[in-house]
N, C-alpha and C positions, 0 to 999 in steps of 0.2 A: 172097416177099421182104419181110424187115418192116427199113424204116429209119426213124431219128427223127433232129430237128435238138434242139441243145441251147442255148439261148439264155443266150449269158454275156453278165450284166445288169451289176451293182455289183462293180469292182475292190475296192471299201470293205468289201466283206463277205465271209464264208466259202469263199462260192462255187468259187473257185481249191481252197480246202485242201479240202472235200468232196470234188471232183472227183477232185484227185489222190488223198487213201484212198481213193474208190471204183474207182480205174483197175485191178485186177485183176477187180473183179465188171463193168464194162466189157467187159474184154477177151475172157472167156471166158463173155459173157451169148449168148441166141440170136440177137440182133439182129444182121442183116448187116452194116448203115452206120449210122455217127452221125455225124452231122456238127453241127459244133462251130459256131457263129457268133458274134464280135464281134473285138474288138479284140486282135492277136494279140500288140501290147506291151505292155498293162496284163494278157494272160493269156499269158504268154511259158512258162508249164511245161506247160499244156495244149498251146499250138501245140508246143512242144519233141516232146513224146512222140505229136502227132499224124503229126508226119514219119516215126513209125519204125514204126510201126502201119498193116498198110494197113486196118485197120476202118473208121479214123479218117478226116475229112475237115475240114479247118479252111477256114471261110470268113472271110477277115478283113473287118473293115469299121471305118475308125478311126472313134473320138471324137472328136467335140470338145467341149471342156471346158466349154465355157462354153453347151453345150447336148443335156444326157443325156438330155432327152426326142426330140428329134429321131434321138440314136442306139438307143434305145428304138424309135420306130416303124423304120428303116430293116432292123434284125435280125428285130424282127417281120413286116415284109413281105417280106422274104428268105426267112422261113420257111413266109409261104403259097404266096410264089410258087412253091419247092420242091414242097409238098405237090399246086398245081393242076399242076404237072408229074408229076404223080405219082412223086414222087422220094422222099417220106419220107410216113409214114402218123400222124406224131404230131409234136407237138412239149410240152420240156420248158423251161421257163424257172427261173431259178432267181432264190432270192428277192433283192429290191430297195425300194429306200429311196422310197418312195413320193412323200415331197414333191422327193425331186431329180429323180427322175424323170418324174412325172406333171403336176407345175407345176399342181396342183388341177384340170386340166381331168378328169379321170376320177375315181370313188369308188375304184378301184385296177385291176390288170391283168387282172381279166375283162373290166370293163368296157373297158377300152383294147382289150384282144385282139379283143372282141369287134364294135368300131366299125371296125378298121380291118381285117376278114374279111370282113365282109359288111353291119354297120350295122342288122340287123333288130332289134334291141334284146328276141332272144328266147332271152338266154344265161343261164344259172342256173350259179352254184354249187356243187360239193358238193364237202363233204369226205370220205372213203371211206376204208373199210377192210376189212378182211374179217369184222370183230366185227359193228359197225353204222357205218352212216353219219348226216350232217345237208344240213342245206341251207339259208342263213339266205334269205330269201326276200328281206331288205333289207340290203345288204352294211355296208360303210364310211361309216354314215349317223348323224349326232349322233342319240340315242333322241328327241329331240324331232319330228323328223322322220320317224319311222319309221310313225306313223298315215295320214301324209297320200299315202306312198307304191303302201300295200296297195291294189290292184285287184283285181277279181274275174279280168282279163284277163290279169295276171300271174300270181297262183295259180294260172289254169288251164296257163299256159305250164310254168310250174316242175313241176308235177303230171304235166303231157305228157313233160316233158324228165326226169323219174326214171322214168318207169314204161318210155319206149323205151329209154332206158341200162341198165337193167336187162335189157330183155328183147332188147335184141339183140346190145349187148356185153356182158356178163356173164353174163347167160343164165342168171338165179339169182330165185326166187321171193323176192316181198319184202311186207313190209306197211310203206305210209306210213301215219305217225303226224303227222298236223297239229297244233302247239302252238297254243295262246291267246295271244290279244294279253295280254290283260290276266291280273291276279290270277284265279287258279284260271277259267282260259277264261271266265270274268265272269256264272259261277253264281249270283253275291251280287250281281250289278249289277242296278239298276232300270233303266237307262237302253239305248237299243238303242245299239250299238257295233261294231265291224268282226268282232267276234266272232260273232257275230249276223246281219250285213246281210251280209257276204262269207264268213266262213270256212264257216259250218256250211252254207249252200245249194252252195257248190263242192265239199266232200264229199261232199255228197246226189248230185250231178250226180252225179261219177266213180263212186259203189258205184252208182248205177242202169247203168253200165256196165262193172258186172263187177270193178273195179279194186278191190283191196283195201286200204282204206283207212278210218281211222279221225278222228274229230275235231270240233270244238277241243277238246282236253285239255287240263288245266293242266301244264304242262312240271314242278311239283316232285315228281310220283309216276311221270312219265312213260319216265323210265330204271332202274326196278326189274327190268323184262323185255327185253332190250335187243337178243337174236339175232334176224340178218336183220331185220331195221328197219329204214326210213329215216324220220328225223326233220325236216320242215319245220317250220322257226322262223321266226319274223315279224322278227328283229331279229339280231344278229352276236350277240354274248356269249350270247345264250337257247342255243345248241345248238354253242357254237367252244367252252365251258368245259367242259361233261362230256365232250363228245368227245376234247379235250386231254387231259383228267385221266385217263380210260381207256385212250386210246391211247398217246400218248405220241407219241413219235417212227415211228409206225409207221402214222399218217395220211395221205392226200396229199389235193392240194387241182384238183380237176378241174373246168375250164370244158366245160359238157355244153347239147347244143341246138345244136350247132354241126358239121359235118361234118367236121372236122376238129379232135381234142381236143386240146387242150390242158389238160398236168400242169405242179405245180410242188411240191417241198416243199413240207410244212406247217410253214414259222416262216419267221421273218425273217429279216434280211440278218447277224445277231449280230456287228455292226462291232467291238465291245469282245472279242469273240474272236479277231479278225482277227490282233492282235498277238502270241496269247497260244503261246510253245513248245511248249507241252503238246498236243498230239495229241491228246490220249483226251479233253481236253473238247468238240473237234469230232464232234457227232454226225452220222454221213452215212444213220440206219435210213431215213430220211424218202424220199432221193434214191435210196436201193437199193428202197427201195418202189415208186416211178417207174418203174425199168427193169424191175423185175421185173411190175408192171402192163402194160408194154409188152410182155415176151413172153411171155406169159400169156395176153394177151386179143389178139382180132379185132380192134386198133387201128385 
């Protein structure tokens, strides 16, 4: 039996009109149960069509207005405590406005998913597809801050958490490819640099064990060769910019490291779409990507 919950985040965003284009790839996906969680008056067409559907399962839980991050944690612990019942073997969230939500206490909703699942602070990112994927190694972080984050202890977590995502839900041969912090992985640098003191000794470690894996590279030649690759970046835009421009709408965005995955589209809440008649500019490739992840793989 494979069921997932679907975490309806921002009324302000697309969310609602995705869902509804996607309600026939829903309806007739292989997944048993889905069930819906949040607020069933700010999403009154999904609850609608969840009553007439028995796939469907709507768990309401209102808002309040004057505090979306509290309804934020309450859908997301709904949604583990489901999954430690073994009720649902994934969950999908869908995208959301980070500062109304988040109130800056998290860099964004890995992190948040990941503090309030279990707090081991050994949750990695990746965005996926069937082309190639990436992995920014330093999420939602001003570039100025992005040096002082890199550990050797986290490279090796992130490193850990692709190579078992691969090999035990996907079950697909891969080579990671580690980017350079600096210009041209800091070939031209005199000076020693995380290039150097961290990146290149954690590669050495993992190919003395077998893992196939390459690096530091300089990231501007480094997507010439692209199939079955996964790409670790030290920073957000190093590896979310060619991965966008290739994939397109056909990316998702999975928190991995964690026993319970959690996907979401890859883009934002597109609020300025929210209003807009026109159907065909809502694209929903991202969120059919999601399900179709889900019954595809040993979620």
């Amino acid at each position: 039996m494979k069921n997932i919950s679907i975490l309806l985040t921002d009324n302000n965003s697309i969310n609602e009109k995705i869902i509804v284009k996607s309600l026939k790839k829903l309806k007739n996906c292989k997944l048993d149960k889905i069930i819906f969680i949040g607020d069933k008056k700010l999403f009154s067409k999904i609850y609608s069509f969840s009553k007439r559907i028995d796939k469907f399962i709507f768990l309401n839980i209102i808002v309040n207005k004057k505090n979306y991050f509290e309804y934020l944690k309450k859908i997301t612990l709904a949604s583990i405590r489901l999954f430690k019942e073994k009720k649902i073997q994934a969950i999908i969230n869908m995208p959301l406005d980070k500062k109304k939500f988040l109130n800056n206490k998290f860099f964004g909703y890995t992190e948040f998913f990941s503090y309030y699942f279990d707090n081991k602070k050994n949750e990695t990112m990746l965005l996926y597809s069937d082309k190639f994927s990436v992995s920014p190694l330093t999420t939602h972080v001003e570039i100025k801050n992005v040096d002082k984050i890199i550990t050797k202890n986290k490279l090796i977590i992130s490193i850990k958490n692709i190579v078992n995502f691969y090999k035990k839900k996907v079950k697909k041969k891969i080579q990671i490819i580690v980017l350079g912090l600096n210009p041209h992985a800091s070939k031209d640098l005199q000076n020693l640099n995380k290039d150097e003191t961290h990146l290149r000794p954690v590669v050495k470690y993992f190919s003395k064990k077998k893992v196939d894996i390459i690096g530091p590279i300089s990231s501007d030649t480094a997507f010439n060769n692209f199939k079955n690759k996964v790409y670790l970046g030290m920073y957000h835009d190093q590896v979310l910019v060619p991965f966008k421009m290739m994939n397109k709408f056909k990316g998702i965005n999975i928190t991995i490291g964690k026993k319970l995955l959690r996907l979401s589209p890859d883009h934002g809440p597109a609020k300025q779409l929210n209003n807009n008649k026109n159907k065909s500019q809502i694209d929903n490739q991202s969120f059919i990507e999601c399900i179709k992840f889900c019954e595809k793989f040993n979620v």
